[in-house]
Structure formats: structure tokens, C-alpha cells
py3Dmol code that shows the C-alpha trace and the ligand (Angstrom):
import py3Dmol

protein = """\
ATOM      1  CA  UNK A   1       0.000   0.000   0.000  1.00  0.00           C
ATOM      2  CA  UNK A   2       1.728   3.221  -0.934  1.00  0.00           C
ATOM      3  CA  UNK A   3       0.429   6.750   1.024  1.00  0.00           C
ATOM      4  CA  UNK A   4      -0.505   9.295  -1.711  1.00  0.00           C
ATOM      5  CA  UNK A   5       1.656  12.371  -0.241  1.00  0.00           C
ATOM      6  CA  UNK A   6      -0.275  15.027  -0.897  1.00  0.00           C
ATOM      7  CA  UNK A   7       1.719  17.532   1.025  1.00  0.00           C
ATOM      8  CA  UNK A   8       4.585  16.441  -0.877  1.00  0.00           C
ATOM      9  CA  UNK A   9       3.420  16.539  -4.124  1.00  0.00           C
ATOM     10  CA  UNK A  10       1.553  19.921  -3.519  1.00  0.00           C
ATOM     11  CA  UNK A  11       5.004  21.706  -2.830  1.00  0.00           C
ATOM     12  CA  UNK A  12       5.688  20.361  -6.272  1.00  0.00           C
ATOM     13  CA  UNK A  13       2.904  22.450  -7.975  1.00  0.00           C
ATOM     14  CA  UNK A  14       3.375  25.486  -6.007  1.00  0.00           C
ATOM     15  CA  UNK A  15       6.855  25.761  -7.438  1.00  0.00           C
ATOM     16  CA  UNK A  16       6.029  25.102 -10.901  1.00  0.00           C
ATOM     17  CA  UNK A  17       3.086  28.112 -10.318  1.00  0.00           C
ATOM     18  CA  UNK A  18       5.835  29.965  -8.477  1.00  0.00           C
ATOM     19  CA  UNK A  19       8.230  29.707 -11.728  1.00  0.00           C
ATOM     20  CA  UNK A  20       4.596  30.365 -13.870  1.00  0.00           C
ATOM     21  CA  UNK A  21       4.199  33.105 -12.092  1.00  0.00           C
ATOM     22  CA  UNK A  22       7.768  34.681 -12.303  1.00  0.00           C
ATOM     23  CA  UNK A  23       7.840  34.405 -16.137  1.00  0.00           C
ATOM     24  CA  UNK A  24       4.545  36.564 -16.620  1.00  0.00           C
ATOM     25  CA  UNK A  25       4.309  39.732 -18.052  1.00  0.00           C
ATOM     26  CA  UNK A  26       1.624  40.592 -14.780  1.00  0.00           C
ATOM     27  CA  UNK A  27       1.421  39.797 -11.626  1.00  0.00           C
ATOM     28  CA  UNK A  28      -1.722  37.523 -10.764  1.00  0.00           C
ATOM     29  CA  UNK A  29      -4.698  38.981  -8.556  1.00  0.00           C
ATOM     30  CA  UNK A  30      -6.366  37.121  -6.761  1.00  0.00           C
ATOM     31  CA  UNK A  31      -9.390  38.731  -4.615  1.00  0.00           C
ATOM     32  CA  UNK A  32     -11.207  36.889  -1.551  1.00  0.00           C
ATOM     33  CA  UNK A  33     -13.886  37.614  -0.465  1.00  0.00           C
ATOM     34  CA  UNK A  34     -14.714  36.617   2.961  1.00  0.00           C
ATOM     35  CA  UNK A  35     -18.473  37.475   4.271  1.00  0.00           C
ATOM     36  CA  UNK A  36     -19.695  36.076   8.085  1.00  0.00           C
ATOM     37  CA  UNK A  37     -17.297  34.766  10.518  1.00  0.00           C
ATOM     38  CA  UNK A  38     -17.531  30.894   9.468  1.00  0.00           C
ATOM     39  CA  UNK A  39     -14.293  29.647  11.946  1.00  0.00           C
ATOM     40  CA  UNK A  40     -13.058  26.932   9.202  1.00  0.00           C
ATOM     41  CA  UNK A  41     -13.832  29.767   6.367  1.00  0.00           C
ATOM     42  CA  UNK A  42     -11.458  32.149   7.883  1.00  0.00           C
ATOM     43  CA  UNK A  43      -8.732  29.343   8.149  1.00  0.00           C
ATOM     44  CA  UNK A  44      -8.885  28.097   4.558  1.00  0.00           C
ATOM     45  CA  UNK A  45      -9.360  31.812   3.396  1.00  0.00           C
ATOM     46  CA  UNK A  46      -5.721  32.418   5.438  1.00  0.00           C
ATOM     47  CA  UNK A  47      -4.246  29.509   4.002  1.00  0.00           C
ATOM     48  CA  UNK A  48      -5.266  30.552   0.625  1.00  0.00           C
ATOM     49  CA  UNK A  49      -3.668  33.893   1.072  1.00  0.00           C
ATOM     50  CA  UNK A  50      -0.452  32.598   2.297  1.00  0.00           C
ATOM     51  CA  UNK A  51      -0.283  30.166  -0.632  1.00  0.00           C
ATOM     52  CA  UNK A  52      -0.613  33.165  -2.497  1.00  0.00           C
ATOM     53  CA  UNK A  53       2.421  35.302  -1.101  1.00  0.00           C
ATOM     54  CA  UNK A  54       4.381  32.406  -1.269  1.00  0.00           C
ATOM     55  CA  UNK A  55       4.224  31.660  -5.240  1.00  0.00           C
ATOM     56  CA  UNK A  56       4.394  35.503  -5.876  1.00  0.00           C
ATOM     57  CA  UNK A  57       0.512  35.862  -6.624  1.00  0.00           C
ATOM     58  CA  UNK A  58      -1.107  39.265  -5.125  1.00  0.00           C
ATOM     59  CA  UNK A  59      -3.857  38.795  -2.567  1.00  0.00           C
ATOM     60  CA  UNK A  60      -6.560  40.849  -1.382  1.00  0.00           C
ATOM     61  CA  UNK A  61      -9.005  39.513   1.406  1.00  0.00           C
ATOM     62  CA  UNK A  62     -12.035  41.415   1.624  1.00  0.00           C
ATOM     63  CA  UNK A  63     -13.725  40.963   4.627  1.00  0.00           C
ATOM     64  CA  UNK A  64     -17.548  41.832   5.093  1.00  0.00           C
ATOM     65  CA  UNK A  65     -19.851  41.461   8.195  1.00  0.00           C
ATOM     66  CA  UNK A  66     -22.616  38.372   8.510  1.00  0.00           C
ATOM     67  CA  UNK A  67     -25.538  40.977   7.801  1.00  0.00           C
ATOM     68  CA  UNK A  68     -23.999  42.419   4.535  1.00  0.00           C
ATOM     69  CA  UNK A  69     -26.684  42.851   2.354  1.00  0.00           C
ATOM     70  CA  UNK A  70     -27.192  40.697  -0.780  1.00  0.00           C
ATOM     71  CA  UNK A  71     -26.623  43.921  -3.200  1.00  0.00           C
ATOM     72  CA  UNK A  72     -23.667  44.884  -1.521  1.00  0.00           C
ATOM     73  CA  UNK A  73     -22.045  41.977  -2.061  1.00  0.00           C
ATOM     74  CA  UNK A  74     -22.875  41.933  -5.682  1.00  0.00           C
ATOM     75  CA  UNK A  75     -22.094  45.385  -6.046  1.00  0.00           C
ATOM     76  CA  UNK A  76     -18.131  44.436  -4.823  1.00  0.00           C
ATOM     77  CA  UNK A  77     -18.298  41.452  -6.943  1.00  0.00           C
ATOM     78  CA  UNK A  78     -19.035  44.031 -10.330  1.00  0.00           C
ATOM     79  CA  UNK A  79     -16.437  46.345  -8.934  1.00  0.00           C
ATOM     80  CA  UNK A  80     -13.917  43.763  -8.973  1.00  0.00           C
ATOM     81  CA  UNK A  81     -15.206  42.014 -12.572  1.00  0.00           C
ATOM     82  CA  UNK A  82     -14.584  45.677 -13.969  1.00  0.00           C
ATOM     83  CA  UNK A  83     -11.203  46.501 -12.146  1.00  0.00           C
ATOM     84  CA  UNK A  84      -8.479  45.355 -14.285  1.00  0.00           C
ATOM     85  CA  UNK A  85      -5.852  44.917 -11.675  1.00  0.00           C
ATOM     86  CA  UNK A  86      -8.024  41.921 -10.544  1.00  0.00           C
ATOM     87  CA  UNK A  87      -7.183  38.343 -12.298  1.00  0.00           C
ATOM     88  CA  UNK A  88      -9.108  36.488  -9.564  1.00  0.00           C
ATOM     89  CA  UNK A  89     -12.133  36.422  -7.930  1.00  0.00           C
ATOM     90  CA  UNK A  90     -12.996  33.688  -5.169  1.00  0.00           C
ATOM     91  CA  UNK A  91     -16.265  34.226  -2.691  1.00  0.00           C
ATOM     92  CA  UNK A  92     -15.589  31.954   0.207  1.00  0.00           C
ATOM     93  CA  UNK A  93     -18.680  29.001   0.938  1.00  0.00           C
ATOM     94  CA  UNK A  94     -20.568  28.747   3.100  1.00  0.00           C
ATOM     95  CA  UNK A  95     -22.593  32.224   2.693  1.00  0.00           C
ATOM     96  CA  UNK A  96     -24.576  34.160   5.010  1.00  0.00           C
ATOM     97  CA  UNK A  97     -28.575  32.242   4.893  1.00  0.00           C
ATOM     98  CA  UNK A  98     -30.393  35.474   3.728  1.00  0.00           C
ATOM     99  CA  UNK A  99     -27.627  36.053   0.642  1.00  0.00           C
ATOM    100  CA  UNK A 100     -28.288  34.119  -2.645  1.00  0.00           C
ATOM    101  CA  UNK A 101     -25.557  31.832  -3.348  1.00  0.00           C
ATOM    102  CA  UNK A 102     -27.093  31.469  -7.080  1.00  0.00           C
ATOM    103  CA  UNK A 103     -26.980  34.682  -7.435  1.00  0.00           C
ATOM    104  CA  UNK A 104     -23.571  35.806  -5.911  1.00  0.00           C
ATOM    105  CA  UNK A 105     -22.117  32.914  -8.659  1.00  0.00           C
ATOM    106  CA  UNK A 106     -23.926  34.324 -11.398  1.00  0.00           C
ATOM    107  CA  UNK A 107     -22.358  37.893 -10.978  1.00  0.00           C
ATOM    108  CA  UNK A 108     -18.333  36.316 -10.614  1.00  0.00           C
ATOM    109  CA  UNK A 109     -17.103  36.627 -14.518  1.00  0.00           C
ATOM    110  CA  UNK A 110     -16.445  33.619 -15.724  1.00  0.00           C
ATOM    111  CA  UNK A 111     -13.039  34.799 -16.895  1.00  0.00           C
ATOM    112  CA  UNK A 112     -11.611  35.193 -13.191  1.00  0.00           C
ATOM    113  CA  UNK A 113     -13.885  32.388 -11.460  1.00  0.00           C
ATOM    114  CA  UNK A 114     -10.843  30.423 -10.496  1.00  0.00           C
ATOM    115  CA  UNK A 115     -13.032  28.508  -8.080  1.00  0.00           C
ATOM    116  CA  UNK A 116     -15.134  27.338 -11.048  1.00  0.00           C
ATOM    117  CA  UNK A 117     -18.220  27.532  -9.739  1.00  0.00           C
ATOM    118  CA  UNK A 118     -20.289  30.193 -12.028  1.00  0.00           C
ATOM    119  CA  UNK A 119     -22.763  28.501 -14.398  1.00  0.00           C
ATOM    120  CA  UNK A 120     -20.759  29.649 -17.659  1.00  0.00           C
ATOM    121  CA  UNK A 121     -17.562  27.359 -15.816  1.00  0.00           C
ATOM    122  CA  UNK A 122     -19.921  24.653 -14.369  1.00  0.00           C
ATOM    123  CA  UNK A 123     -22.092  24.277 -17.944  1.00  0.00           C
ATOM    124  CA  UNK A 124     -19.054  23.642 -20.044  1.00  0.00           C
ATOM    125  CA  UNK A 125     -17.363  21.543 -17.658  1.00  0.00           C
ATOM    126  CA  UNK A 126     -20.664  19.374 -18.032  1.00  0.00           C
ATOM    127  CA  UNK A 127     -20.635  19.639 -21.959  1.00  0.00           C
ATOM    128  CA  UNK A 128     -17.676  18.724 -22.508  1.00  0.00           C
ATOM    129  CA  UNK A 129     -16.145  22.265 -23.158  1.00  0.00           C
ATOM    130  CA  UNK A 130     -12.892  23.794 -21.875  1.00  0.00           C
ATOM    131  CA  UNK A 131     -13.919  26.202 -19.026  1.00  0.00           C
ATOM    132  CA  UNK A 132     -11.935  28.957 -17.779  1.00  0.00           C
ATOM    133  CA  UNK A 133     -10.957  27.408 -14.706  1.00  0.00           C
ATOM    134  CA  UNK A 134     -11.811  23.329 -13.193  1.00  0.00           C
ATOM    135  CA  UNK A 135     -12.840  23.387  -9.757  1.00  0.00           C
ATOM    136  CA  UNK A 136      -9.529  23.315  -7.057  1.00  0.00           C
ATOM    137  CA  UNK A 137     -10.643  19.653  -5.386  1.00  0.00           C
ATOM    138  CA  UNK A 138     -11.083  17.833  -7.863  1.00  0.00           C
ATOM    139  CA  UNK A 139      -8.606  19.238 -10.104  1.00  0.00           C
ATOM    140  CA  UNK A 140      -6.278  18.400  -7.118  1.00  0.00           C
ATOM    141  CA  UNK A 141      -6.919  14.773  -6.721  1.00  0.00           C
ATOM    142  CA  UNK A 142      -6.774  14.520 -10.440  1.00  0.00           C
ATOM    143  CA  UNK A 143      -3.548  15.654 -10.694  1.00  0.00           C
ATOM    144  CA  UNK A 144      -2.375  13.468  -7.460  1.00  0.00           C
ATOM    145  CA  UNK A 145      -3.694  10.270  -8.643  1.00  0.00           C
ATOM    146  CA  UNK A 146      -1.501  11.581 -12.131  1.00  0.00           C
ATOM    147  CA  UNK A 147       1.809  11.625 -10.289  1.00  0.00           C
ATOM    148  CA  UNK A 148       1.568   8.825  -8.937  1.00  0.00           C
ATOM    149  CA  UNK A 149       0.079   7.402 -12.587  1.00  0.00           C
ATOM    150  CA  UNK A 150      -2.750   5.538 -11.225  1.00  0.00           C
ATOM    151  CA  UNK A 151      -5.075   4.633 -13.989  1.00  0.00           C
ATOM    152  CA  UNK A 152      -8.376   6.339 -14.235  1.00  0.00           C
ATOM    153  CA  UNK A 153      -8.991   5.572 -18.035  1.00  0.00           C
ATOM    154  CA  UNK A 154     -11.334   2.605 -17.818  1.00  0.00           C
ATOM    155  CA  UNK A 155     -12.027   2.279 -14.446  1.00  0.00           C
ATOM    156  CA  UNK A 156     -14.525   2.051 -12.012  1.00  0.00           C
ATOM    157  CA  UNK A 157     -14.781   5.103  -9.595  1.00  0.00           C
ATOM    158  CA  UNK A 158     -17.166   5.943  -6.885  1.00  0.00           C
ATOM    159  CA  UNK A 159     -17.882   9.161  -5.522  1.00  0.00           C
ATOM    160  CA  UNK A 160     -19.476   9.537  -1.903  1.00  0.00           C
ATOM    161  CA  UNK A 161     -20.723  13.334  -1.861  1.00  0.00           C
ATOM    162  CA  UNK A 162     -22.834  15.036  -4.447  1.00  0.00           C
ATOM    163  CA  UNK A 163     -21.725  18.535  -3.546  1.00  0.00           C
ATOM    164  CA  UNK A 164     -21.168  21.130  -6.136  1.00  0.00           C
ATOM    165  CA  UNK A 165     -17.636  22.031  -4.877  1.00  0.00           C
ATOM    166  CA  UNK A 166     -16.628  18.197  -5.327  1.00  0.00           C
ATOM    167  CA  UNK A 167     -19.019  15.309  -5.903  1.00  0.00           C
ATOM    168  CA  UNK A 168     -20.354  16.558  -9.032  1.00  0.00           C
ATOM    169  CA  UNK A 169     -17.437  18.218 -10.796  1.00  0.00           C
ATOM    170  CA  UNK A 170     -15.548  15.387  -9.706  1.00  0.00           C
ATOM    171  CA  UNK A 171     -17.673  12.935 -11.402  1.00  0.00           C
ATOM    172  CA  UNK A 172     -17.528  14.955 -14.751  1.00  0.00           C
ATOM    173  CA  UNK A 173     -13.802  15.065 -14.696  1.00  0.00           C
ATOM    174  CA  UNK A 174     -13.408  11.617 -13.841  1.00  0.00           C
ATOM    175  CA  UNK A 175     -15.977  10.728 -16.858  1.00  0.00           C
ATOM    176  CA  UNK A 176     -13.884  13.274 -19.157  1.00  0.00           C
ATOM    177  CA  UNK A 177     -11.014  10.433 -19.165  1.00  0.00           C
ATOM    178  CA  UNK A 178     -13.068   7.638 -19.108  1.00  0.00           C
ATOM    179  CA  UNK A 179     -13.725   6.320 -16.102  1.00  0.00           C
ATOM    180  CA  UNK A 180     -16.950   4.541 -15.061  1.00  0.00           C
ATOM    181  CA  UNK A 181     -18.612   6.786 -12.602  1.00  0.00           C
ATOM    182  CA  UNK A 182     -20.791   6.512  -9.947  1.00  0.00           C
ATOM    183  CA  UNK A 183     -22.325   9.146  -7.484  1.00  0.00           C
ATOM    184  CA  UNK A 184     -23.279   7.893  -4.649  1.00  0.00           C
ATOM    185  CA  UNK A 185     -25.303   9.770  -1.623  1.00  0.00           C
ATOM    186  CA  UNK A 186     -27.629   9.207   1.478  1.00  0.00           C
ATOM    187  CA  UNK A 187     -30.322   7.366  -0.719  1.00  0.00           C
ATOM    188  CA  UNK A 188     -27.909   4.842  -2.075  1.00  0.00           C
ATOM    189  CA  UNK A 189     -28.428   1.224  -2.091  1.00  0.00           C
ATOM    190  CA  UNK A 190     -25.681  -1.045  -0.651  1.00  0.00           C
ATOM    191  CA  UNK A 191     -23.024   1.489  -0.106  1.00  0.00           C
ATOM    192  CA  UNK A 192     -20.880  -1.139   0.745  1.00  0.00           C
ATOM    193  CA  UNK A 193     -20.620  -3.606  -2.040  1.00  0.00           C
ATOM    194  CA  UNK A 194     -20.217  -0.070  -3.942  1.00  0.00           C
ATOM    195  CA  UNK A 195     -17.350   1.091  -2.469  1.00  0.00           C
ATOM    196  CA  UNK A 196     -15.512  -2.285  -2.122  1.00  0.00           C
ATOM    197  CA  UNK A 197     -15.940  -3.521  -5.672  1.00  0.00           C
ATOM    198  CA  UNK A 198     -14.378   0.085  -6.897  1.00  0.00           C
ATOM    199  CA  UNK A 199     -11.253   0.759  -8.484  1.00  0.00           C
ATOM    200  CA  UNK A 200     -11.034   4.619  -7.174  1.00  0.00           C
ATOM    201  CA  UNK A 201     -13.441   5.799  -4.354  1.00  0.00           C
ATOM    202  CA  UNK A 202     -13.687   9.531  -3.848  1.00  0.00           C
ATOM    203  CA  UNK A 203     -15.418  10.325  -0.600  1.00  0.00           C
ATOM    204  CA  UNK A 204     -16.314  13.365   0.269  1.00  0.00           C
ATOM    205  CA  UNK A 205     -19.177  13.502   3.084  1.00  0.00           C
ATOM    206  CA  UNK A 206     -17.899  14.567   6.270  1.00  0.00           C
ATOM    207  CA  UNK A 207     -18.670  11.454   8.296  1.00  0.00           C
ATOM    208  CA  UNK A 208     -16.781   7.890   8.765  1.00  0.00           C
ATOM    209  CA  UNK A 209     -18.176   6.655   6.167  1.00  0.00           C
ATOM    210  CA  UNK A 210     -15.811   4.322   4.378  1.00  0.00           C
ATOM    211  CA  UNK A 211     -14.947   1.656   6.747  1.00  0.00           C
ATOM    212  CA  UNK A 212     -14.953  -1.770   4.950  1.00  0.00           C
ATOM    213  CA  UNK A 213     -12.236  -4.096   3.256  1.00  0.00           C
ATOM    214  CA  UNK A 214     -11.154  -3.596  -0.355  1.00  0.00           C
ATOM    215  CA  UNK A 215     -12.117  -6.307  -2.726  1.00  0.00           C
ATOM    216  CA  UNK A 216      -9.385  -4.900  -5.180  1.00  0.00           C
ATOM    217  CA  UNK A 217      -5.941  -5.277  -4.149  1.00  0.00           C
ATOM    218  CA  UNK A 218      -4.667  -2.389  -6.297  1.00  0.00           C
ATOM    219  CA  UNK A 219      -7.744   0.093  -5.712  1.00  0.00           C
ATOM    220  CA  UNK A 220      -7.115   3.984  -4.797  1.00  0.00           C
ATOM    221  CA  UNK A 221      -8.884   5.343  -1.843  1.00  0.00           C
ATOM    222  CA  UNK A 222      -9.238   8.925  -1.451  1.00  0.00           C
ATOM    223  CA  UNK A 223     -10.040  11.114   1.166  1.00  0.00           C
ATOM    224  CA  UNK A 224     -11.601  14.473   0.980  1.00  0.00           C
ATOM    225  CA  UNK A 225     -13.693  14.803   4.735  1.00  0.00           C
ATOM    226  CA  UNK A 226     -11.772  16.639   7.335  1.00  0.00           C
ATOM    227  CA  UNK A 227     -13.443  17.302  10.611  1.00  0.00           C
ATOM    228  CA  UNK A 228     -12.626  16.979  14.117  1.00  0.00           C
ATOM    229  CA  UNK A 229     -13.703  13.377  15.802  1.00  0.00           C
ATOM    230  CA  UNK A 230     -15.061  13.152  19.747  1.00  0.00           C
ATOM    231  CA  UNK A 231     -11.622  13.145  20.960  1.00  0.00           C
ATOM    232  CA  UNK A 232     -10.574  16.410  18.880  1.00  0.00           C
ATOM    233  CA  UNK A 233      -8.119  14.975  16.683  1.00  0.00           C
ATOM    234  CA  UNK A 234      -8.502  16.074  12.400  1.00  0.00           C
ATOM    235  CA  UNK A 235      -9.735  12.650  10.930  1.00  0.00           C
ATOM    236  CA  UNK A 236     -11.236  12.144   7.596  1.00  0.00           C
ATOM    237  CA  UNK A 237     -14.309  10.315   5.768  1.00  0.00           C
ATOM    238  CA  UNK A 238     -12.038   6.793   5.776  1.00  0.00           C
ATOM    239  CA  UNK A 239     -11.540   4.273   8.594  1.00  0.00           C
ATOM    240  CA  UNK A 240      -7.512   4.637   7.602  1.00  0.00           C
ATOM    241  CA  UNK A 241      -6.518   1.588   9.667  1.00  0.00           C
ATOM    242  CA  UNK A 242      -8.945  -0.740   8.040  1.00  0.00           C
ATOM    243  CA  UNK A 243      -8.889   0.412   4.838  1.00  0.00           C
ATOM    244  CA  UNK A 244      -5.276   0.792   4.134  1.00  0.00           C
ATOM    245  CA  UNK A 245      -4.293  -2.730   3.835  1.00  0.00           C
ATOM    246  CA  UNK A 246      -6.513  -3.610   1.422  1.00  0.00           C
ATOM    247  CA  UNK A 247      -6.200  -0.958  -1.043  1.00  0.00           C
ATOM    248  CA  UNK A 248      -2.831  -0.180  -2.989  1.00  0.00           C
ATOM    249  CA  UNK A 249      -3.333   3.738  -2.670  1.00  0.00           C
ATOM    250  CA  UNK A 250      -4.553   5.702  -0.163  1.00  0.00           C
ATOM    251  CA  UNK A 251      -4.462   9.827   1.250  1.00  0.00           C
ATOM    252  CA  UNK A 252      -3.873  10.403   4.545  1.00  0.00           C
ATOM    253  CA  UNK A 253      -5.909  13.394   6.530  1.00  0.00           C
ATOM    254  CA  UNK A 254      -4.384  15.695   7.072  1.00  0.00           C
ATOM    255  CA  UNK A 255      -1.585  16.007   4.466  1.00  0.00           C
ATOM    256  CA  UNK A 256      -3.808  13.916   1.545  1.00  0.00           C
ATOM    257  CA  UNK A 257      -6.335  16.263  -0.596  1.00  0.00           C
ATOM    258  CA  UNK A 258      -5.955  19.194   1.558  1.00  0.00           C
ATOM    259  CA  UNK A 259      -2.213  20.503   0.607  1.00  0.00           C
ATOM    260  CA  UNK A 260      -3.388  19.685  -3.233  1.00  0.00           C
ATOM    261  CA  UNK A 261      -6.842  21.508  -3.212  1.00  0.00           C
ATOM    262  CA  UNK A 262      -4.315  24.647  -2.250  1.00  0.00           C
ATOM    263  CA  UNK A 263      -1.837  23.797  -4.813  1.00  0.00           C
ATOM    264  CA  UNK A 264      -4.670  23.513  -6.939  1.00  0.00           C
ATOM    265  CA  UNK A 265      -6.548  26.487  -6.646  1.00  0.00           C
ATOM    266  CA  UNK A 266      -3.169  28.716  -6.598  1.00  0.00           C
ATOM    267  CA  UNK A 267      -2.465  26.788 -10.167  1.00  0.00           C
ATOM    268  CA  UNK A 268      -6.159  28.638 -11.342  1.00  0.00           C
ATOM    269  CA  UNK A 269      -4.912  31.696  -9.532  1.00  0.00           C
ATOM    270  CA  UNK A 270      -1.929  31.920 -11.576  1.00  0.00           C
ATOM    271  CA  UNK A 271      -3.801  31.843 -14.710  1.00  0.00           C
ATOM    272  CA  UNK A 272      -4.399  35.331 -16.476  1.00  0.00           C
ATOM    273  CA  UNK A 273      -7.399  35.507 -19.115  1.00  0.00           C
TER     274      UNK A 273
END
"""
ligand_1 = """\
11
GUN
N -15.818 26.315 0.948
C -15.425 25.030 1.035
N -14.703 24.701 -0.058
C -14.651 25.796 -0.830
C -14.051 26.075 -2.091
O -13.416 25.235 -2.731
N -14.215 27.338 -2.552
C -14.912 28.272 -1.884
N -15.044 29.476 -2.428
N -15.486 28.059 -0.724
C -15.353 26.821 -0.205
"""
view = py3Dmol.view(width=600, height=400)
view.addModel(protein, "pdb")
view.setStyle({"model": 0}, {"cartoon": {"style": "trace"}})
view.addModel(ligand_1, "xyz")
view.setStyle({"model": 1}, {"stick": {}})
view.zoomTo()
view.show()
């Protein structure tokens, strides 16, 4: 069983953005915008911003109170589609309840969406079109399970989670080179036989939720939760010391997707349209 290192392979990508970055004719600009004060928002939104500095990419965080209004929000969004200085636009989930998620996506140009998430990004990923940007998970774990050149042409993966932000954009990128892709979620039948029969599993719920044997020797598991258990310690969606010795790959948590959805999203961040 080999440990997919995301950390490792994340410091990778950052310097390959960090020479990207060097070599362009502007620097990259990447604005945050941070509304409410979600605890785990204003961590990633921190991380993000020192991933930023430390490939050479400009960062503004733009911090708004929890009873912003809607039209505010939209009216900094249009400032920031207009101002040219500004490469990068990324509006932090989850949002305040009274402010329109919809519409707050709608408003981001697709052109500096580096989260992916507008409808322009989202349609053509679904059609089979290049968007401007993919969105940072998945794109992450793609390019992990790519260094370490596990096979996804062909075969079978299953996603737990059918979030926007990964369980669906996963599952089209997955299908884009050919794997056989199933979503799976809370209505679906024998979860089990599911996940062991799989070739890649993808889970991405939140909950221990992936804690049976592998039926496939070489299978890939990977592990997108990250929450805190009883005890306090950061633990993930898979039942690590169970699973492990039946699979051939596996991410840890922490240091598995988390590192590479940075990497990731920095790699968008660094791209200029
Ligand atoms: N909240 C949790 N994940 C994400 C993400 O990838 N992007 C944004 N904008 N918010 C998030």
C-alpha cells in the first residue's frame, strides 16, 4: 500500500506556479472575499492567502460582516469584474442564509472564477467544453492520482458526496477520461458492495463513512472529509486503519487532498485571461 503524499506533491505544484508566475508579463490577482465569521472559512481563506504570497501571486481579502446585504455583495463582486488589476475572484462558501448563493455565482465573470463555480464554468465543464478554470478539489486529486500514474482511463470510480464544490465536478472530470462513474449519496443502495468492488473511491461527506475491506488489491482510496472526531483529533471520511491494507493507494488526513486543493486552486490563480 503506498500513502498518496499530498503535502509532498503539492510543494511540487506550487513551485512550478511559483516559476509560472515569475515568467509573466503581470502579476496575478487574486481577490477573496470573505463574508460572516464561518471559523473553518477564515482558516482556509488564510491559508489561501499565504499560498498566495508564497508563489508571488497578489492577494486581497475582503472581509464583510454576517448581515452584509445581498446587493452589496454583488455590487463588490461588479467592482472587482470591472477593475483590471483583478485576475481572480474567489467568494468563500458557506454564505450568510439570507444572501443568494445562485446569485452571488452568477455575478463572478467567468473569466476570473478560479473557483469554477459560475454557471458559464460549471455548464461547459458538463458539456464537454474547456472552461476557464476546473474546480480546485477535484482538479487536485486529479492531478495526485496523475503523479503517482494511477489509472483512471477505464475504471470504475465511486464518488461519496454530491456537492457542487466536489461530488459533481468530480464525477464529470473523472468521466472526461473515461472512467466509469458513480455518485453515490444518502439514498444509495448497498453502499458497501459499492465502495468495495471500486477501483477509485472519492469520498467526500464529512462522516466515517468508508470503513470496509477492499475487494481490489490495487484500488485507490481517497479522502476528501476533514473534521474533528469526539476526541478532537482532524480525521477524515475513511476508517484509515482498516482500509489501508486492502487498497494499494490511499491519502492520509491531514496532508492527503488538503495541501493539493491549495496547490490547486493557486495553479487557477496563476492563470491570467
Ligand atoms: N468552501 C469550502 N470549499 C470551498 C471552495 O473550494 N471554494 C470556496 N469558495 N469556498 C469553499
Amino acid at each position: 500500500m503506498i500513502i498518496l503524499d499530498g503535502k509532498a506533491v503539492s510543494e511540487k505544484v506550487l513551485e512550478n506556479v511559483k516559476e509560472t508566475v515569475q515568467n509573466l508579463s503581470r502579476q496575478p490577482h487574486l481577490a477573496v472575499i470573505l463574508a460572516g465569521d464561518n471559523t473553518a472559512s477564515k482558516i482556509y481563506v488564510n491559508n489561501k492567502q499565504k499560498a498566495a504570497e508564497k508563489v508571488g501571486i497578489k492577494s486581497t481579502i475582503i472581509e464583510l460582516p454576517a448581515i452584509t446585504s445581498e446587493d452589496n455583495l454583488l455590487s463588490i463582486i461588479k467592482g472587482l469584474n470591472a477593475d483590471d488589476d483583478v485576475t481572480g475572484i474567489l467568494v468563500q462558501l458557506p454564505l450568510p442564509e439570507h444572501i443568494n448563493k445562485n446569485k452571488v455565482m452568477n455575478t463572478i465573470s467567468p473569466q476570473k472564477d478560479v473557483d469554477g463555480f459560475t454557471p458559464e464554468n460549471v455548464g461547459k465543464l458538463a458539456i464537454g467544453l474547456e472552461p476557464y478554470f476546473y474546480p480546485a478539489t477535484p482538479q487536485g486529486i486529479i492531478m495526485l492520482l496523475d503523479e503517482y500514474k494511477i489509472p483512471i482511463e477505464g475504471a470504475d470510480a465511486v464518488i461519496l458526496g454530491r456537492s457542487n464544490i466536489v461530488g459533481k465536478p468530480m464525477a464529470q472530470m473523472l468521466l472526461r477520461r473515461n472512467a466509469t462513474v458513480t455518485i453515490c449519496h444518502s439514498y444509495t443502495k448497498d453502499l458497501e458492495t459499492k465502495i468495495k468492488t471500486a477501483d477509485i473511491v472519492i469520498s467526500a461527506v464529512g462522516k466515517k463513512i468508508v470503513r470496509c475491506k477492499m475487494d481490489r488489491n490495487n484500488s485507490c482510496v481517497v479522502d476528501v472529509g476533514i473534521f474533528r472526531n469526539d476526541n478532537g483529533k482532524l480525521t477524515g471520511d475513511v476508517e484509515f486503519d482498516l482500509v489501508s491494507p486492502s487498497c494499494g493507494y490511499i491519502t492520509p488526513v491531514p496532508g492527503g487532498v488538503g495541501p493539493m486543493t491549495i496547490a490547486s486552486l493557486m495553479y487557477n490563480a496563476s492563470k491570467v485571461y
